[in-house]
N, C-alpha and C positions, 0 to 999 in steps of 0.2 A: 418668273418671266424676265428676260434680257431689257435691259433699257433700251427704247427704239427713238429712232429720230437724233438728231442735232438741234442746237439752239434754234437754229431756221428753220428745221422742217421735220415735226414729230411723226411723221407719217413713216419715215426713212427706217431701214433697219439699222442696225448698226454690224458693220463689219470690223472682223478681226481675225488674224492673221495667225496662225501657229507652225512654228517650226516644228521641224524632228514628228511633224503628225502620223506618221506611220505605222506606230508603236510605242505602249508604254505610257508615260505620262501626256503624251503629245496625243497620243490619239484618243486615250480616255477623255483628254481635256477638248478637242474638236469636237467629239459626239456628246459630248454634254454640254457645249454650247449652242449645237444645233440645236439638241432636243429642246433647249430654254428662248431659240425665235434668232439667235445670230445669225446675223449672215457669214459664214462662216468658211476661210481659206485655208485650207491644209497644202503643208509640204512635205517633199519625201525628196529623196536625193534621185531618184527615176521613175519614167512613166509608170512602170509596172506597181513600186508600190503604191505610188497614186492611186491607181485604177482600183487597186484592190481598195483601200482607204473608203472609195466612190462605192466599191459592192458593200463591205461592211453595214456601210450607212445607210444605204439604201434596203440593205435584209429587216435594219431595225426602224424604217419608217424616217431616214432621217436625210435631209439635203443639204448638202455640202459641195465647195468646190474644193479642188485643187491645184497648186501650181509646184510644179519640177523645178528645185532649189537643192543647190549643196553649198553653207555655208558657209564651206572651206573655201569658195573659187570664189572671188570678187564679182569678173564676170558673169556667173551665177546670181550674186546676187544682184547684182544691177537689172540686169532680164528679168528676173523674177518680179521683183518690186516694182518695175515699170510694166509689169503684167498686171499687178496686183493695182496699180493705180488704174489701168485703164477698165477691169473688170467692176473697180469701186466707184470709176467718174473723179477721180484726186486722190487716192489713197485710202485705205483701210483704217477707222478709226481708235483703231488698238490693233498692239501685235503683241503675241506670247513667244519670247526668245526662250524655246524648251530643246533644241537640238543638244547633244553631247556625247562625248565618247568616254569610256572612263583609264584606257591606258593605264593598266595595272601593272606594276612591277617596282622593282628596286630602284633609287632613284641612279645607282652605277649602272644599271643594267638597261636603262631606258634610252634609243639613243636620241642624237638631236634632231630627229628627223620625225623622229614619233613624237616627242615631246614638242617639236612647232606645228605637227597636224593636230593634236590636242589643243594648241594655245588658239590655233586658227577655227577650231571649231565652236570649244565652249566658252573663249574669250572673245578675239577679234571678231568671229563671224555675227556673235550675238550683236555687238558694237557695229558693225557695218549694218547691220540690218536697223538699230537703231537710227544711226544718221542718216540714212535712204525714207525712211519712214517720218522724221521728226520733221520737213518740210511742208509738208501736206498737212499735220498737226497744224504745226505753228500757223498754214492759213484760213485754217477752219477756227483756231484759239480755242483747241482744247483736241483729248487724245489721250490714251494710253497706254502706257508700255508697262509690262508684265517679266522680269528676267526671272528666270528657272535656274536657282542655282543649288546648294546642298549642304546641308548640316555639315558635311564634312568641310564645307569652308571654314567653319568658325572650328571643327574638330577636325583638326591633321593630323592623318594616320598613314602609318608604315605600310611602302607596298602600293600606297595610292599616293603620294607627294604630289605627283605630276597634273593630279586631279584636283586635291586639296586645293593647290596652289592656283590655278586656272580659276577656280569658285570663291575662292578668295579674295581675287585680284574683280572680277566679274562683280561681288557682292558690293566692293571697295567704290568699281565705279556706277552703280545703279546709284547710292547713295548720294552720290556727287552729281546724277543726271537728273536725280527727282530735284535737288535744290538749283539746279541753273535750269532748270525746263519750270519751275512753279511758275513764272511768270508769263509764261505762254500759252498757259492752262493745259499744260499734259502734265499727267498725275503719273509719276513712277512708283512703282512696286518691286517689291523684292523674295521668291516663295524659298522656301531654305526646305526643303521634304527629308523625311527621313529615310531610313530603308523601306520599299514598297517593290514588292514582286513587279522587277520588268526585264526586259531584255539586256538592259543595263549589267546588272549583274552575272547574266549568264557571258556577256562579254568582257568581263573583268577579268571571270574561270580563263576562258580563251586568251587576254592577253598574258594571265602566267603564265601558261603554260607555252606560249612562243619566246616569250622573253626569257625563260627561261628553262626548257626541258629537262633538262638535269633532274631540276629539281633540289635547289641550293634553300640555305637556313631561311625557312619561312614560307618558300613558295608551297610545301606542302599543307602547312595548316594554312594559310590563307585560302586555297582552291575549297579548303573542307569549309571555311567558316562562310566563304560568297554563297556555297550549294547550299549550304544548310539555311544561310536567313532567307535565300529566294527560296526555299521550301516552305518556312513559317508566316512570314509577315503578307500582310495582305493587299491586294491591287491597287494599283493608283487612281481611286476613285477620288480617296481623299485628298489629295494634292488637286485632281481638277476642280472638287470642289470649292477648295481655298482658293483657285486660280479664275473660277467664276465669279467668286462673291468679290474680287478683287475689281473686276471687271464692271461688276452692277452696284458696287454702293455708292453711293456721292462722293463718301469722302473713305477712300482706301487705305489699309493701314500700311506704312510702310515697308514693313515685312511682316511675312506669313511663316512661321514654322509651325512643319507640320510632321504632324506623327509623334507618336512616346517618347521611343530612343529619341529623337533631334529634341523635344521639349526640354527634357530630362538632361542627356549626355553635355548639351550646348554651355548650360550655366554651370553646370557641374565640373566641365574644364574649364571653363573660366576663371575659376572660384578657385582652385584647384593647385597645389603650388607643382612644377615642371616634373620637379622628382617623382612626386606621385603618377602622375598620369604617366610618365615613359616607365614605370615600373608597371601600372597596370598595361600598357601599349606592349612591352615584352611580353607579358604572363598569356592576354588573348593571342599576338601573333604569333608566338614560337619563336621568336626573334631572341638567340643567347646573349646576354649581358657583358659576359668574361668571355675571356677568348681560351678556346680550349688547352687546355695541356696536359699533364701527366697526372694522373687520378682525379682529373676533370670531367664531366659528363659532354656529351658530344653537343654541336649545332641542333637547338631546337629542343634541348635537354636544359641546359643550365637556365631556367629561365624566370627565376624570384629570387 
């Protein structure tokens, strides 16, 4: 059951706030806060998938609200947040920064215009929502914030830079935000998930395949390897549950990684000297090493 009340009044629920609720981690992680007594605020980028979010919950017994949020727009978030204060009476006492997009492609092939709607969604937008939210914390003297960010930040990988890079820099500044916010009593958190069947990566397939149609060295084993792990690995149950308990223990650990592959793959590059891991980085993506020539094997051939 959800911790209820504030220092001043135990009777209170506690609200918190989730971006990107629509689908995938976002929404697994809304409906499993409800179901535990949250007062619970979902976002979606439009009413439609709001509404839907509102039937979902309501088939499984479960109450929730909503509020129409796009990350990417400032003014979006300023409306929203000053929605989400007036539905909470001051502010929602936790928010889960889980919005993202993963902009998949080569890092030439990526232009700047997709790579700033990347930065503005799973970097800046997360951050703006953080400092619109940290005011109303800081006058309650205590609060929550929860960033969504991904194994692949600590493991950057071919094909996804753009991504790596944004979870990265995201993971770089949660750290920095739990040690200047301890003193105002909001507790930050950091969840790093590993691969979990979500929509996420059926939108990974979709940005190869615009970034590049052709179909140039690597975009084809990559499309094969997104289809294949959202085929095998399992729902993002586990991720909302690391993102609940983050929520209800007293003292939260700073970061959550979750899932095998992240446990596993995280320390293992770390540990790891560069040669190796860009030699196993080639062998998985199909990415050729040598550049081809005359009784050289083709792009996506030469690849150990």
């Amino acid at each position: 059951m959800a911790s209820t009340g504030t220092s001043t009044d135990r009777r209170t629920v506690r609200s918190v706030g989730v971006t990107g609720a629509s689908g995938g981690i976002g929404s697994a992680t809304a409906l499993m806060l409800a179901a535990c007594g949250w007062d619970v605020i979902g976002t979606a980028r439009s009413q439609e998938k709001a509404d839907a979010l509102t039937v979902v919950a309501a088939a499984q017994g479960r109450r929730l609200r909503t509020v129409v949020l796009d990350v990417a727009e400032p003014a979006s978030c300023r409306e929203a947040m000053a929605r989400v204060e007036e539905m909470t009476g001051g502010g929602a006492w936790a928010v889960v920064n889980n919005a993202g997009v993963p902009q998949a492609g080569a890092l030439q092939d990526v232009s700047d215009e997709q790579a700033r709607h990347l930065l503005e969604v799973n970097l800046l937008g997360a951050m703006r929502i953080c400092r619109l939210a940290l005011p109303g914390m800081r006058r309650r003297g205590e609060g929550r914030i929860v960033n969504v960010s991904s194994g692949l930040g600590r493991v950057p990988w071919p094909m996804g830079g753009w991504y790596s890079a944004s979870k990265h820099a995201l993971s770089a500044l949660t750290h920095c935000l739990r040690v200047e916010m301890a003193h105002a009593g909001v507790k930050v958190a950091l969840v790093e998930p590993g691969a979990f069947a979500t929509a996420m990566l059926d939108r990974a397939v979709v940005d190869l395949a615009g970034t590049d149609p052709s179909g140039g060295a690597g975009y084809d084993r990559m499309r094969d390897l997104f289809t294949a792990v959202n085929r095998r690995v399992p729902g993002p149950e586990p991720v909302a549950r690391a993102i609940t308990r983050s929520l209800s223990s007293r003292r939260p650990r700073a970061r959550y990684t979750v899932g095998l592959d992240a446990r596993l793959l995280v320390p293992l590059h770390a540990m790891s000297p560069l040669w190796l891991t860009d030699r196993v980085k080639h062998r998985v993506s199909g990415l050729p090493r040598t550049m081809p020539g005359p009784g050289r094997s083709g792009p996506g051939q030469e690849t150990a």
